[in-house]
GUVEX-893329 format. One record per residue (C-alpha): residue number from 1; residue in three letters; y, z, x. Coordinates in steps of 0.001 Angstrom, whole numbers, always signed. Each point is the difference from the previous one (the first is absolute). Layout:
    k    r       c2       c3       c1
  NUM  ALA        Y        Z        X
...
This chain:
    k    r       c2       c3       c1
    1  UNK  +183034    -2566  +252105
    2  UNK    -2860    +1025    -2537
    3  UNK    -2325    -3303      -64
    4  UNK     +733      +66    -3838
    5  UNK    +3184     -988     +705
    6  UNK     -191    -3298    +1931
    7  UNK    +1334    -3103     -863
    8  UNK    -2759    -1940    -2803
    9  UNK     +403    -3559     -972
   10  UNK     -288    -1778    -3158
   11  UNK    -3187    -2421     -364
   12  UNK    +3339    -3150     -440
   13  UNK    +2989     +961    +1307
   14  UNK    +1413    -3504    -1007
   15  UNK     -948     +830    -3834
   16  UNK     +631    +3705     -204
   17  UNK    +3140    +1271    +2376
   18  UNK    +1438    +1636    -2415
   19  UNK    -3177    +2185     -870
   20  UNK     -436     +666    +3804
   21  UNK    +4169     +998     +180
   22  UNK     -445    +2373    -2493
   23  UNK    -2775    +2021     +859
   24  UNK    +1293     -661    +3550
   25  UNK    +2505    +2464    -1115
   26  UNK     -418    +3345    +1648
   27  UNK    +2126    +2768    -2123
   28  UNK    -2634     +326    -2636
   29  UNK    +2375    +1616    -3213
   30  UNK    +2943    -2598    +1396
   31  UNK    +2082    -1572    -3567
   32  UNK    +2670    -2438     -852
   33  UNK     +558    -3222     -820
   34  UNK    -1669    -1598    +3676
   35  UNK    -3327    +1925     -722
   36  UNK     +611    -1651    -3591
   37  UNK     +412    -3127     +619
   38  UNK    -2276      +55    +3312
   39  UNK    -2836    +1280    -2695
   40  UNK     +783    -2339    -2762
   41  UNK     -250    -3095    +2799
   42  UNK    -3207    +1591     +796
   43  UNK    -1733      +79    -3211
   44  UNK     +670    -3779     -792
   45  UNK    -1648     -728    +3590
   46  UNK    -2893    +2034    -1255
   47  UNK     -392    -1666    -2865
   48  UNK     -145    -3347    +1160
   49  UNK    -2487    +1077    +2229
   50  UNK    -2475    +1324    -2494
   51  UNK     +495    -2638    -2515
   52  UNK     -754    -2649    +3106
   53  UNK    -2881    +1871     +620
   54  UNK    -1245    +1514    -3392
   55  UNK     -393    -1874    -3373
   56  UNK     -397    +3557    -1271
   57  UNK    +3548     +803     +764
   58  UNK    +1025    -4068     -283
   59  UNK     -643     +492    -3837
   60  UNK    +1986    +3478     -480
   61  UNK    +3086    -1405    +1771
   62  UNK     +121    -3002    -2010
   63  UNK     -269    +2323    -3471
   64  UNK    +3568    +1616    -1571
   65  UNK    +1419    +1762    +2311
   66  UNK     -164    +4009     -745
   67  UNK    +2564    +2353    -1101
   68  UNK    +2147     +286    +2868
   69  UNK     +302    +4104    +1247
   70  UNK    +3148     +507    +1647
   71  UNK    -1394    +2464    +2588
   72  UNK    -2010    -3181    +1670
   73  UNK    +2948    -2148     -126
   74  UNK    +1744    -2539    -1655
   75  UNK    -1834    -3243     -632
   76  UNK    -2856    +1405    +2191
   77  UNK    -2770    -1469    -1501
   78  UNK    -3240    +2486     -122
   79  UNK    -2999     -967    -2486
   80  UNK    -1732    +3394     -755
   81  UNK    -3169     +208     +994
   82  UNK    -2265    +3341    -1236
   83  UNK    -1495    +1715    +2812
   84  UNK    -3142      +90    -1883
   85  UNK     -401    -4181     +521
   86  UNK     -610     +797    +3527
   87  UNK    -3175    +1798    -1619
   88  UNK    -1649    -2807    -1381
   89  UNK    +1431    -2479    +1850
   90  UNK      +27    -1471    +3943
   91  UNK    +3069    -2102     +466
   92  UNK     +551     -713    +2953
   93  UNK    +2797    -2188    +1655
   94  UNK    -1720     -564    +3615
   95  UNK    -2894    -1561     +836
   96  UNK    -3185    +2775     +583
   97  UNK      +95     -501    +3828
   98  UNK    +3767    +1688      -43
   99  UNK    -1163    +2923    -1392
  100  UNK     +839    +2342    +2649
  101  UNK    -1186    +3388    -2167
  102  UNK    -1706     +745    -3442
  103  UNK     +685    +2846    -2016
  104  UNK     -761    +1777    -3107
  105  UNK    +1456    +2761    -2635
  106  UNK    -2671    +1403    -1439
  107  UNK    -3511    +2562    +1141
  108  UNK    -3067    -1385      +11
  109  UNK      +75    -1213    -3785
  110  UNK    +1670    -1043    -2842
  111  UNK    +2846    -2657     +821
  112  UNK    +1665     -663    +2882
  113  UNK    +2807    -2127    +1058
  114  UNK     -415    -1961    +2370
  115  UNK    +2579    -1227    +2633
  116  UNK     +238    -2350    +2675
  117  UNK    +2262      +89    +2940
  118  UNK     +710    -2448    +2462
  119  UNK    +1462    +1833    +3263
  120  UNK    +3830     -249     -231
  121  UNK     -637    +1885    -4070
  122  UNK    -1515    +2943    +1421
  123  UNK    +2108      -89    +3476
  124  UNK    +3436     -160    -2372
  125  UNK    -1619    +2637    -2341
  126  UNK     -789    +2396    +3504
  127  UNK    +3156     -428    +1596
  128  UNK    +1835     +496    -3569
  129  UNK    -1712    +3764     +506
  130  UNK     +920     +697    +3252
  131  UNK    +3731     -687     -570
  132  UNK     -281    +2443    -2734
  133  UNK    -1832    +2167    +2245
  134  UNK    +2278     -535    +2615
  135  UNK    +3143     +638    -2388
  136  UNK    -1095    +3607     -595
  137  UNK     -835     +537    +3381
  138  UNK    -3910     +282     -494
  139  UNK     -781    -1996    +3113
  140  UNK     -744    +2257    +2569
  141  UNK    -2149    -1860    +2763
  142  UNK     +957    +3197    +2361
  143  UNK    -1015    +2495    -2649
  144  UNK    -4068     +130     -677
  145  UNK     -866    +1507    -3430
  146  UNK    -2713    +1356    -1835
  147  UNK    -1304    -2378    -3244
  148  UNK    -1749     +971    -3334
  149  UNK     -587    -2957    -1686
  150  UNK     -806     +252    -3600
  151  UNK    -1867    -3187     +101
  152  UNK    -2973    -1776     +355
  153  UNK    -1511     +211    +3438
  154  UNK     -765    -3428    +1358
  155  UNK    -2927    -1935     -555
  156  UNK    -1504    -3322    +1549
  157  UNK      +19    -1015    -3971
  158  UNK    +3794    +1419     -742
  159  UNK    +2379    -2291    -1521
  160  UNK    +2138    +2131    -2030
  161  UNK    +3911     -224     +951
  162  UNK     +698    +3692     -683
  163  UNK    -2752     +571    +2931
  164  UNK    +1360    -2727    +2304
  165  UNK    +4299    +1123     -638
  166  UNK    -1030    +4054     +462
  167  UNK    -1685    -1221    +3456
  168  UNK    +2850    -2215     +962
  169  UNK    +2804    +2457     -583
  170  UNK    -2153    +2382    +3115
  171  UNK    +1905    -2429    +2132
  172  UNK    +3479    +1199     -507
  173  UNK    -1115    +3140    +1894
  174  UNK    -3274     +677    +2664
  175  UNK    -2550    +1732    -1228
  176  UNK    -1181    +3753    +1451
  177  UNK    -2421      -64    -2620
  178  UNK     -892    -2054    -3620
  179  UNK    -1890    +1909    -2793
  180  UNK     -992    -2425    -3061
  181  UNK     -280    +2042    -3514
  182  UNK    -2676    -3196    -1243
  183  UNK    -2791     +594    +2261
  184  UNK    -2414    -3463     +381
  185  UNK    -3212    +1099     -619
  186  UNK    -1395    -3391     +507
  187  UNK     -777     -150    -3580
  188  UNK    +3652     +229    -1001
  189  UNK    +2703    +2649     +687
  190  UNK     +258    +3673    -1406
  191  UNK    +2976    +2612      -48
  192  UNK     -516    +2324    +2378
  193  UNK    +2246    +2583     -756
  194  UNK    -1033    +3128    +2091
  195  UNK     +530    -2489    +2960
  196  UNK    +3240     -490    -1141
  197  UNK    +1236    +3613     +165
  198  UNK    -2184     +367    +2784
  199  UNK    +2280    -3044    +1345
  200  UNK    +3358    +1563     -851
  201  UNK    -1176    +3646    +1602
  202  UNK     -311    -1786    +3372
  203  UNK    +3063    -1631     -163
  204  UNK    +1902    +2709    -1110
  205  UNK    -1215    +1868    +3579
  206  UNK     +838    -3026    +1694
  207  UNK    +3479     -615    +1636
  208  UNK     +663    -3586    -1162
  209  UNK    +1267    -1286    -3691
  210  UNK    -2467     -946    -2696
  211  UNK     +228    -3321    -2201
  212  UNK    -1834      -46    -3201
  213  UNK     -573    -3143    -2229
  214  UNK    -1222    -1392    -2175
  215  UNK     -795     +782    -4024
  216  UNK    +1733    +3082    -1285
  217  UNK    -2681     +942    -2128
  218  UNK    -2705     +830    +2714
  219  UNK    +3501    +1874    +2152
  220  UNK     +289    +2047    -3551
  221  UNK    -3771     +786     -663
  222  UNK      +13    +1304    +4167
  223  UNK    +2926    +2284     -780
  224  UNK    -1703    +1058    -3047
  225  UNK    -3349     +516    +1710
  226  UNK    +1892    +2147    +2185
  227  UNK    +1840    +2339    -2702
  228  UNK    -4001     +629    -1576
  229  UNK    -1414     +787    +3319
  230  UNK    +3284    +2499     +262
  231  UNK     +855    -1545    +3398
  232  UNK    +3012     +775    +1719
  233  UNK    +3150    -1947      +22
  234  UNK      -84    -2348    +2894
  235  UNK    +3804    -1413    +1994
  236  UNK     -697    -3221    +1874
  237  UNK    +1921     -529    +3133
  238  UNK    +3499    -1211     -476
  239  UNK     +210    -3807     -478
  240  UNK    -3451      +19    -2348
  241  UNK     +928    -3254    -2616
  242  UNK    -2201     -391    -2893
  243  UNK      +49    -3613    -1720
  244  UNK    -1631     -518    -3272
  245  UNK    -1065    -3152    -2019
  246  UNK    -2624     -991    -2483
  247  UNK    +1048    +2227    -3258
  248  UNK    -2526    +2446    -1905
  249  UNK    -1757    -2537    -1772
  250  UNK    -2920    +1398    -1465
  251  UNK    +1014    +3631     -185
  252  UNK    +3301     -339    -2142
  253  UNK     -905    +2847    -1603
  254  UNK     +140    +1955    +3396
  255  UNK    +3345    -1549    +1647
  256  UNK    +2794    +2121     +220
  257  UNK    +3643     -940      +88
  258  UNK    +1012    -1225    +3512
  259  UNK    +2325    +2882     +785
  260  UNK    -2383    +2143     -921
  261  UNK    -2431    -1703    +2473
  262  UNK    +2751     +658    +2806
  263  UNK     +284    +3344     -603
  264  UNK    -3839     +654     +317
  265  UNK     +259    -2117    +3387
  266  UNK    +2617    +1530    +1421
  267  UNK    -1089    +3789    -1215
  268  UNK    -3723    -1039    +1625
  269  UNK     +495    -1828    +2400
  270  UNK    +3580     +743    +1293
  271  UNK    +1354    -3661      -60
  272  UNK    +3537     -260    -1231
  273  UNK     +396    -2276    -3246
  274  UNK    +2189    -2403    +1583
  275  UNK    -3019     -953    +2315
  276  UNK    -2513     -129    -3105
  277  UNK     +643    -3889    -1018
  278  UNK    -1435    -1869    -2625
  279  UNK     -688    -3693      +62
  280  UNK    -1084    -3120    -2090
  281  UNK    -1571    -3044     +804
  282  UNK    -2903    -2177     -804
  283  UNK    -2494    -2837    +1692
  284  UNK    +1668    -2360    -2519
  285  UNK    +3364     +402    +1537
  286  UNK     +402    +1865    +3322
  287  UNK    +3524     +653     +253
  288  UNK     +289    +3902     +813
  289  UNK    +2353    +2157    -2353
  290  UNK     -105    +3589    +1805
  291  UNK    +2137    +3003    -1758
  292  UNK    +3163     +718    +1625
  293  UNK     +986    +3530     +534
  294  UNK    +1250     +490    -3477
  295  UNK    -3549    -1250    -1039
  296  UNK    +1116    -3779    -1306
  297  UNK    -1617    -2969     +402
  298  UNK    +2288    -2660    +1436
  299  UNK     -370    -3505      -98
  300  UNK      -63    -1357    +3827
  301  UNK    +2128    -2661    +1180
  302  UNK    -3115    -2387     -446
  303  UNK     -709     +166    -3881
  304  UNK    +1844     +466    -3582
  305  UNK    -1458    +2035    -2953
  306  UNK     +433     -495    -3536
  307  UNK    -1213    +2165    -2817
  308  UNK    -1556    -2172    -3395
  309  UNK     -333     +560    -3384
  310  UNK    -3580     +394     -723
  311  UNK     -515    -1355    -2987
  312  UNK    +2620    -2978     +685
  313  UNK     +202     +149    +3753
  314  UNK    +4129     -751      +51
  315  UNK    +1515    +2099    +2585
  316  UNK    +1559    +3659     -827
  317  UNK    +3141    +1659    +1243
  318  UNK       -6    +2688    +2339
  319  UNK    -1864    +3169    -1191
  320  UNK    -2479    -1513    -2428
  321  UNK    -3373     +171     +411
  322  UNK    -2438    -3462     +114
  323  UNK    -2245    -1712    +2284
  324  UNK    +1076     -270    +3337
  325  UNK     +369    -3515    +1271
  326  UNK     +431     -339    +3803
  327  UNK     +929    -2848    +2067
  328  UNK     +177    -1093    +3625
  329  UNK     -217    -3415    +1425
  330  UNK    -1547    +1410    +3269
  331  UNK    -4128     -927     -953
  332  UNK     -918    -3594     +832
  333  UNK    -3685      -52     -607
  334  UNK     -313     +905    -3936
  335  UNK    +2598     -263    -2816
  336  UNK     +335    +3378     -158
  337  UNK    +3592      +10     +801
  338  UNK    +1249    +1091    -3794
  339  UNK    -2296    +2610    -1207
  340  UNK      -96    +1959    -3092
  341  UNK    -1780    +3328     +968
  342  UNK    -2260    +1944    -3347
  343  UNK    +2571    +2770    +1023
  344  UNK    +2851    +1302    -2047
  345  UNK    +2860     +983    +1812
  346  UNK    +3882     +408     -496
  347  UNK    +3044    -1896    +2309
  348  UNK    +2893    +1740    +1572
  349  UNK    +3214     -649    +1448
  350  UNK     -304     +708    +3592
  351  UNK    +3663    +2272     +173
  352  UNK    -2119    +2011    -3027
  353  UNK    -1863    +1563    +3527
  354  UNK    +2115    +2063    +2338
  355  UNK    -1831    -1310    +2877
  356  UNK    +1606    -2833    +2375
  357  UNK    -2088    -3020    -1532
  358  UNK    +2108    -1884    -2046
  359  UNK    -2979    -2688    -1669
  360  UNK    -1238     +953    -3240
  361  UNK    -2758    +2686     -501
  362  UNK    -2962     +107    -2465
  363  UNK    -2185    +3259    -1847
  364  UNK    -3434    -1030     -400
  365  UNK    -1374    +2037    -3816
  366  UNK    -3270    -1527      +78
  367  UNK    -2593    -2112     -558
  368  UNK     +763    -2122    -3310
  369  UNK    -3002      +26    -3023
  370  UNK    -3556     +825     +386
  371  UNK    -1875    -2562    +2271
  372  UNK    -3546     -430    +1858
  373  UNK    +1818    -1315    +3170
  374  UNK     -873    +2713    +2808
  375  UNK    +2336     +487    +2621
  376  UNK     -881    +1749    +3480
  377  UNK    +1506    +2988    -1265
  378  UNK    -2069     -251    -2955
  379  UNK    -3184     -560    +1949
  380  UNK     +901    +2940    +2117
  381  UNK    +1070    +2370    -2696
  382  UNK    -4324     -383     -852
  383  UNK     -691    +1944    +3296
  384  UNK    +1573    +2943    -1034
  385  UNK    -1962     +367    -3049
  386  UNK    -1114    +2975     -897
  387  UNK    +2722    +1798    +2546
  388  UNK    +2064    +2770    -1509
């Protein structure tokens, strides 16, 4: 069994079974009404814990309840909370000396969020990956692989949770060899491009799959490179996964449409589109949400999404666009457990994909208004300045 995998326990199991049942539960895109009622059980545990434990959260529980969304259940209570507090703000709902790991969502400036996590949060978040992983068959302990990681490189310093979840997922599969597209240069990191299609040369001579991830953008401005320098298409060995996260913040201007992005990877690089995934996920909630085959974004077992007006924040039906709002009662050390993310997005029925997952799936349009907040896509998106 991966280590990822292993049994984790809640800090109380006397005051939060229900949290530990459900993310207990193994079949990660499993419906109906147990996983309902299992989750809505959950979520009330949760919140007693946090308002025990945070005035912060004591004070929004105790205010009129908000417009119920369907999608989260009925009567589940879930006070929205903007991402963006978590940039301003340190709430935490454990004492310091339970912080088991510190992490942030930003580069080196601007604002940052930053989260706290006591073991069994980022334990429950890990393992909630590697039943993903595990569900598409990407574990492969037998199999060693090839990475390019289009991410920072690590540093003594290095906080950021895009770094810290790129590194992590190298443990579904042993390493041959790990190229990182933001070289440290011990005053910060730079995009080193030509070492990235130096990277994906060697690999493509090599007899053993290649797994790139990471943030599209730097993947897209490598392929790129490679068109200007007139460079041959390249066809990575059979089993080669590429899974993307982070968005093109910063260089809107220069994103393409994602199946146009496929295309380019798959007429490059070789790799088939239904082993190009896209994902989503943040440091202020770390539940995973990885594409399916049919490229849609389901909800795992362990969460409920909602989509929100933006100007009145009630919940919309299926198809309309609004703020995502995301939920899961599985984080224990900050009342981040009902989020409202700055991105726009649009809910889906999950028998609207043809895939097997029956939970609902999300599209994620972008990033809502104009804002100073920086992201670590954002902060990456600088390095490339000056590319073409």
């Amino acid at each position: 069994m991966n280590p990822h995998l292993a049994p984790v326990e809640v800090p109380d199991p006397a005051a939060l079974g229900r949290v530990q049942a459900l993310c207990d539960l193994a079949e990660p895109y499993a419906s109906g009404a147990g996983p309902d009622a299992l989750f809505a059980a959950a979520m009330a545990e949760t919140h007693a814990w946090h308002a025990e434990r945070s005035a912060f959260f004591a004070g929004l529980l105790a205010d009129p309840p908000e417009d119920p969304a369907p999608t989260i259940g009925a009567g589940v209570r879930a006070p929205l909370v903007p991402a963006a507090f978590f940039k301003r703000h340190e709430i935490l709902s454990i004492p310091r000396d339970e912080v088991f790991l510190h992490l942030t969502s930003s580069g080196t400036t601007g604002q940052k969020s930053q989260m706290f996590f006591d073991e069994w949060t980022i334990r429950s978040a890990q393992r909630m990956v590697a039943r993903i992983f595990d569900h598409y068959g990407w574990i492969t302990p037998e199999q060693p692989v090839n990475y390019l990681l289009y991410s920072y490189e690590p540093a003594p310093s290095l906080k950021l949770g895009t770094s810290f979840t790129d590194n992590y997922l190298c443990d579904f599969a042993p390493a041959r060899h790990t190229t990182h597209a933001l070289r440290h240069t011990g005053g910060g990191h730079e995009f080193d491009v030509h070492g990235c299609i130096a990277a994906l040369r060697r690999y493509a001579e090599d007899d053993v799959p290649v797994r790139i991830l990471g943030f599209p953008a730097f993947l897209y401005f490598t392929l790129e490179r490679m068109r200007a320098l007139g460079a041959e298409p390249l066809r990575l060995p059979a089993g080669s996964l590429v899974i993307l996260g982070g968005g093109w913040k910063g260089h809107a201007d220069r994103e393409i449409g994602k199946e146009a992005f496929r295309a380019e990877v798959t007429e490059l690089l070789g790799i088939p589109g239904d082993r190009i995934r896209d994902t989503f996920g943040s440091v202020e909630h770390c539940v995973p949400y990885v594409e399916c085959a049919h490229h849609r974004l389901h909800v795992p077992v362990w969460s409920r999404a909602a989509v929100r007006d933006t100007a009145t924040l009630r919940p919309l039906p299926y198809g309309e666009p609004g703020f995502l709002h995301l939920v899961s009662p599985y984080i224990t050390a900050v009342p981040a457990h009902s989020v409202v993310m700055g991105d726009l997005a649009s809910l889906h029925p999950g028998e609207e994909c043809p895939c097997p997952s029956p939970t609902d799936w999300f599209t994620v349009h972008g990033r809502a208004g104009v804002s100073r907040n920086r992201s670590c896509a954002v902060a990456a998106a600088e390095l490339m300045k000056g590319m073409s």
